[in-house]
C-alpha positions as CSV (number, residue, x, y, z in Angstrom):
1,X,27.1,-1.8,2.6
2,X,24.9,1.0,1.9
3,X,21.8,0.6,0.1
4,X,20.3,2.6,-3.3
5,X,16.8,2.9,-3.0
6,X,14.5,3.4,-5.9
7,X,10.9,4.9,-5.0
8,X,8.4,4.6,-8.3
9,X,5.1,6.3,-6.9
10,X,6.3,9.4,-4.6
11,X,2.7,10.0,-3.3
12,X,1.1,8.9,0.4
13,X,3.2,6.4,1.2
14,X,6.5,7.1,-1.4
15,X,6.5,10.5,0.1
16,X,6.6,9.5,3.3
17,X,8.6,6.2,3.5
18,X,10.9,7.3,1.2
19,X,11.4,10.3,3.0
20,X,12.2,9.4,6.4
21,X,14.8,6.9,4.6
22,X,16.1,10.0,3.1
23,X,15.7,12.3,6.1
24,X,17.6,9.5,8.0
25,X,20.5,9.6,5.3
26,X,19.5,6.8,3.1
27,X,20.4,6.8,-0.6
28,X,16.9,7.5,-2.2
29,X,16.4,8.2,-5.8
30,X,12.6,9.5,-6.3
31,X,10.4,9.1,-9.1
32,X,8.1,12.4,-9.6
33,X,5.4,12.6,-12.7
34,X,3.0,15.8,-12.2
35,X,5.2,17.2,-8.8
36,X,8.6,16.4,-10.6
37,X,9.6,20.6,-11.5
38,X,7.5,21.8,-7.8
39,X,9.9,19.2,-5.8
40,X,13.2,19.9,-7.6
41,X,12.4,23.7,-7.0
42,X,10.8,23.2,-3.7
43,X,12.1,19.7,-2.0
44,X,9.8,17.4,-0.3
45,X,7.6,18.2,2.5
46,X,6.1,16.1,5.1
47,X,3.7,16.6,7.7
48,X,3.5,13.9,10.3
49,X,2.6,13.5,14.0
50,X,5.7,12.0,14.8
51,X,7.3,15.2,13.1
52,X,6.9,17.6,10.1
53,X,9.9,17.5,8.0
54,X,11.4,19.3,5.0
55,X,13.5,17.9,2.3
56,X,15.2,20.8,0.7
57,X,17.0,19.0,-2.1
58,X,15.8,15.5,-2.8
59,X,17.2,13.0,-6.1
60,X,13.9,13.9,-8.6
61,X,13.6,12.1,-11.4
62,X,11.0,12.7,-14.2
63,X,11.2,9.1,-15.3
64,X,12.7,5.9,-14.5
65,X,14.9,6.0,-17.5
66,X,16.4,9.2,-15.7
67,X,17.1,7.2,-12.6
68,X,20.1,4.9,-11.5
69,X,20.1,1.2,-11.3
70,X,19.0,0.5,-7.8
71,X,19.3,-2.1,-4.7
72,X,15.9,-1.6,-3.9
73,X,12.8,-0.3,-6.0
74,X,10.0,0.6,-3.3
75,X,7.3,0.5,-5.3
76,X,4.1,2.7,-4.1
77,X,1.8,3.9,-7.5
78,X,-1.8,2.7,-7.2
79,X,-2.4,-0.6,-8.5
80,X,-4.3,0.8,-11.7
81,X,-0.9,1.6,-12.9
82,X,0.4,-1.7,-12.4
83,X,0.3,-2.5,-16.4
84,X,3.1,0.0,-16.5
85,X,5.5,-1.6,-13.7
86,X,7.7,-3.8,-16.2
87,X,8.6,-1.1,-18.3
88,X,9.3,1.1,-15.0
89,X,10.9,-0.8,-13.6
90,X,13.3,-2.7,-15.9
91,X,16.1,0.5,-16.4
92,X,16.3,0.3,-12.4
93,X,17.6,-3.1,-12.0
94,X,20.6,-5.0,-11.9
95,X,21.4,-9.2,-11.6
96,X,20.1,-8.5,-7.2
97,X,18.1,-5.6,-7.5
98,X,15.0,-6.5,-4.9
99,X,11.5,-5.4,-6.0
100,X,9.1,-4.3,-3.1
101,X,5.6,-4.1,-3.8
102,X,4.3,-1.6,-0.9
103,X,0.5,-1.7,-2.4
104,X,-3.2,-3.4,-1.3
105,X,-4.4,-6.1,-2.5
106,X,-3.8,-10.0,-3.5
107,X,-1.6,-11.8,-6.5
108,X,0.8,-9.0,-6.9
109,X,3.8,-10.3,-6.6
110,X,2.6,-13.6,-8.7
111,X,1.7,-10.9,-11.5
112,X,4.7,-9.0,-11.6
113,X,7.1,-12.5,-10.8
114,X,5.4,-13.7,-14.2
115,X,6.2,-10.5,-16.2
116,X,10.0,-9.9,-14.5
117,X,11.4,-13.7,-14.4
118,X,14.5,-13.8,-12.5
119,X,13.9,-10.6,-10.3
120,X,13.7,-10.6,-6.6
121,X,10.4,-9.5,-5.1
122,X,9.1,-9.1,-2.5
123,X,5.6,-7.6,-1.1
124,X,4.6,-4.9,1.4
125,X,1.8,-4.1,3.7
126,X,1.6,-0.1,5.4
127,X,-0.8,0.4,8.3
128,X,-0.6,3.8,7.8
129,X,-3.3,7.1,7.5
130,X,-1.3,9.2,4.8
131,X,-2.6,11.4,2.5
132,X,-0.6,13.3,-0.4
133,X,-2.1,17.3,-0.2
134,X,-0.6,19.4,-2.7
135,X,2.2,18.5,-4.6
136,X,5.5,17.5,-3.0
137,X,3.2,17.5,-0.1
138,X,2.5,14.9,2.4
139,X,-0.1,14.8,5.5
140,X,0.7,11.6,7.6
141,X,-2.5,11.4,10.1
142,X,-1.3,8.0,11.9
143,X,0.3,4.9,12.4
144,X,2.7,4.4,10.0
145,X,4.0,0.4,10.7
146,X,5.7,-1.4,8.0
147,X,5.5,-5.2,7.3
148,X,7.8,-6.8,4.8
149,X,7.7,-10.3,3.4
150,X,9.2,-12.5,1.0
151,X,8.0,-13.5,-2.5
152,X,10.7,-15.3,-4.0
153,X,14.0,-13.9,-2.4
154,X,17.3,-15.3,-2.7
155,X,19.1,-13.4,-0.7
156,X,17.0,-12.9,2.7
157,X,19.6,-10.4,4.3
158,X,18.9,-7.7,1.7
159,X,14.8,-7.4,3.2
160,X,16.7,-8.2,6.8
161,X,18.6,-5.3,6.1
162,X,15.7,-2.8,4.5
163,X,13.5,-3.5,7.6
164,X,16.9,-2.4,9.5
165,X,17.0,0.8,7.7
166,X,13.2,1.6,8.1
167,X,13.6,0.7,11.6
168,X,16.6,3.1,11.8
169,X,14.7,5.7,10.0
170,X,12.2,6.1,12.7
171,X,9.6,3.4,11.2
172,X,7.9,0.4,12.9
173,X,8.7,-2.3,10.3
174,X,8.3,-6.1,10.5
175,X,9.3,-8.7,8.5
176,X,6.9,-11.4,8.0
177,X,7.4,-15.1,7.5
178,X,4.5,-15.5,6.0
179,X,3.4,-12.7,3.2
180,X,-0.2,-14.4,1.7
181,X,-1.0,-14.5,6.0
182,X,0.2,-10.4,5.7
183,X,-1.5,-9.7,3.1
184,X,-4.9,-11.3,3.7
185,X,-4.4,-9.5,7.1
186,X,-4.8,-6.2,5.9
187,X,-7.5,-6.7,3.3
188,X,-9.8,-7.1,6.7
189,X,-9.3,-3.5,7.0
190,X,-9.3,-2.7,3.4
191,X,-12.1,-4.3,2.1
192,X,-15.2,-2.7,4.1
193,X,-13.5,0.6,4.7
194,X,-12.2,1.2,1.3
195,X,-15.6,0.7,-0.4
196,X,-18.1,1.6,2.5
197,X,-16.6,5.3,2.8
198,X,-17.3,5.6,-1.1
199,X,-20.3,3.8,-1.3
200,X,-21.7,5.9,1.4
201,X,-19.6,9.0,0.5
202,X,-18.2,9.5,4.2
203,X,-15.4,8.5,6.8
204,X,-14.1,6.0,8.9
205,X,-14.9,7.8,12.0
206,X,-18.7,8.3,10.8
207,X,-19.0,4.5,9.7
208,X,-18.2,3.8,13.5
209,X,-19.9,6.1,15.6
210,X,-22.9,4.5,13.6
211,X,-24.3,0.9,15.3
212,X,-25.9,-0.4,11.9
213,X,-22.5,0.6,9.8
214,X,-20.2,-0.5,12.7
215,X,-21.8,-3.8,12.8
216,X,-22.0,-3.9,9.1
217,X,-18.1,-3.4,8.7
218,X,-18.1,-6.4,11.1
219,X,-19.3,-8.8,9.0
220,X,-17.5,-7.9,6.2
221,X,-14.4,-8.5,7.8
222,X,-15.7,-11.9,9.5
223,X,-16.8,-12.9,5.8
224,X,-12.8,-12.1,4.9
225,X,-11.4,-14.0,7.5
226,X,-13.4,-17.1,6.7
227,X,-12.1,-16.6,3.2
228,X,-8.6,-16.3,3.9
229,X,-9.1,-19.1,6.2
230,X,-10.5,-21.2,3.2
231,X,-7.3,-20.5,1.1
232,X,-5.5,-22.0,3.6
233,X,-4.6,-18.5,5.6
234,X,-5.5,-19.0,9.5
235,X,-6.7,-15.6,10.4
236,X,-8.7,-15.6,13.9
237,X,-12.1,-14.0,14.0
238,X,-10.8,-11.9,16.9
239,X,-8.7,-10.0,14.5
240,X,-12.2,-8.1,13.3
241,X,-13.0,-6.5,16.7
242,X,-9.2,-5.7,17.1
243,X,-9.6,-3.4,13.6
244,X,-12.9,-2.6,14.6
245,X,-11.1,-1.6,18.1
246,X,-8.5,0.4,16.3
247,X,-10.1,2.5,13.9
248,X,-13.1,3.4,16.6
249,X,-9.3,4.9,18.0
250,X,-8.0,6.2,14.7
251,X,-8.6,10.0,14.1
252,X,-11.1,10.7,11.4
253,X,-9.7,9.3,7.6
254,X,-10.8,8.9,4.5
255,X,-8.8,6.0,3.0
256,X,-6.9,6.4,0.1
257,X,-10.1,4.5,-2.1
258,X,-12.1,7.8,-1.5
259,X,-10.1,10.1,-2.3
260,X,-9.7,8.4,-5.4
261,X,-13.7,8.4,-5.9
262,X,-13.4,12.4,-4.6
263,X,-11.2,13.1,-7.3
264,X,-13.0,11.1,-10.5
265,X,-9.6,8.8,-10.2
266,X,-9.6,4.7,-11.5
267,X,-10.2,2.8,-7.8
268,X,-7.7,0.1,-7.0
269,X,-10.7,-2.6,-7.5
270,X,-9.5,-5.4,-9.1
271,X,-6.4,-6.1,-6.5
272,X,-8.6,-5.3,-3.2
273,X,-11.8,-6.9,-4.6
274,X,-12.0,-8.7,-7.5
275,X,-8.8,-10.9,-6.7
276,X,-9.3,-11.8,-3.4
277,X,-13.4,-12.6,-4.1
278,X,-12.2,-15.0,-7.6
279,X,-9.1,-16.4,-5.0
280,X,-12.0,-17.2,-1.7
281,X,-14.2,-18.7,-4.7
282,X,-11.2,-21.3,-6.4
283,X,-11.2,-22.3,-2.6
284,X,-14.9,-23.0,-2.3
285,X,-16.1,-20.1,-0.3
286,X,-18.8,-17.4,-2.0
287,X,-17.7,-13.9,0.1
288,X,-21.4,-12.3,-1.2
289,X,-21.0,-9.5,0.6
290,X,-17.7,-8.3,-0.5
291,X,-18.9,-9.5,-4.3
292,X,-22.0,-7.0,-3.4
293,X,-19.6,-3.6,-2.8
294,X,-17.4,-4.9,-5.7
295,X,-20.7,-4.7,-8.1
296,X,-21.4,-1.2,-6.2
297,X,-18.3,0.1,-6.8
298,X,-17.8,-0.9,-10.0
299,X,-21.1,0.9,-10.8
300,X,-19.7,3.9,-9.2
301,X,-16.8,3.9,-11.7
302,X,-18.4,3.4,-14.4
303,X,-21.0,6.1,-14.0
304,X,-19.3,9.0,-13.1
């Protein structure tokens, strides 16, 4: 049976993982705020390095309310819209509707479980460089792979059967037995590159072609993995020089965290920082120098 997709954030990662389901012939219903009258003139463009595509005529919507009830609600806004989800999201589901949080950070799903009883959800984790550029516009630099895991689902062939239509779609997607393991896994990355290109106001390639910033990133991951390994998460300290290895690989990015600081936007602070540093600490481990760029960023924010 074919599945109705929902996509509530059409930006880097909406854009471009709802639209290779839709390029692929997938059902997908889009929610659009500021790009909603450019895309239902225009379509949806994407520009990837496994292929630019154009989606003439895509299913806009202007707000959930607008939308039908859905199988699956992909959900991709930044997490500083998160207060909004419940009322988002409640007009799109029905008694099996599954929820997929495709954002960064930690307690997510427990957050959203507590305001939705009764809804499947399940989390998300893109290894991706994608950047939204204009409106109805998206620029996907590299990678792209998709892992999947369960919150608190019912009815496991329903995410068995999303991964299947990513992986039809063209997309490298997992799913994951374990989502805390997944999710920890990515704040590795996340943590030191989201906040060191604002804090120093550059890139990913420029923070490694640098020893002291190189090395720097290096520890903050190490000082991640010893705290997901205190909540219980057993993360290998080889992961660090693997992500290290990779982004010394990856072409030049600024994550999606700078562009926010670029463009005066809220940063995504409290899910990739502030939760995981209070979650380490309930466990008995002090990450200081995570807690350090949380205060710097933070002071950022608050003084632009």
């Amino acid at each position: 049976m074919a599945i109705r997709y929902g996509v509530i954030g059409t930006g880097a990662l909406g854009g471009f993982y709802g639209g290779m389901l839709a390029k692929a012939g997938q059902q997908v219903h889009f929610l659009f705020r500021s790009d909603f009258e450019h895309v239902r003139k225009h379509g949806l463009r994407v520009d990837s390095v496994s292929g630019n595509f154009h989606l003439p005529e895509v299913n806009a919507h202007h707000t959930s309310q607008q939308m039908p009830v859905c199988d699956v609600v992909l959900v991709c806004l930044k997490t500083t819209g998160n207060h909004l989800l419940p009322e988002m999201i409640r007009p799109l589901l029905h008694s099996e509707s599954l929820v997929v949080l495709l954002q960064n950070g930690l307690g997510l799903e427990e957050e959203l479980s507590a305001q939705l009883p009764g809804v499947q959800i399940a989390g998300g984790l893109a290894f991706i460089c994608s950047n939204k550029i204009g409106p109805g516009h998206i620029h996907h630099l590299d990678y792209g792979k998709l892992i999947l895991g369960s919150h608190n689902v019912s009815d496991p062939e329903i995410l068995k059967k999303v991964v299947n239509d990513f992986q039809s779609s063209g997309i490298h997607a997992d799913l994951s037995p374990d989502l805390r393991f997944a999710r920890w896994q990515k704040l590795v990355w996340n943590i030191p590159f989201n906040g060191m290109t604002v804090v120093l106001n550059t890139t990913t390639d420029r923070l490694m072609a640098d020893e002291n910033t190189r090395e720097l990133s290096r520890e903050l991951m190490l000082e991640v993995i010893h705290g997901a390994n205190h909540c219980g998460v057993p993360l290998k300290e080889s992961l660090a020089q693997q992500m290290i290895d990779m982004t010394i690989k990856m072409k030049p990015y600024a994550p999606s965290m700078k562009l926010d600081f670029d463009f005066r936007r809220p940063m995504e602070i409290e899910y990739i920082y502030s939760k995981p540093i209070e979650t380490a600490r309930k466990a008995g481990f002090e990450m200081s120098k995570v807690s350090m760029l949380e205060k710097q960023l933070r002071f950022i924010q608050e003084n632009w």
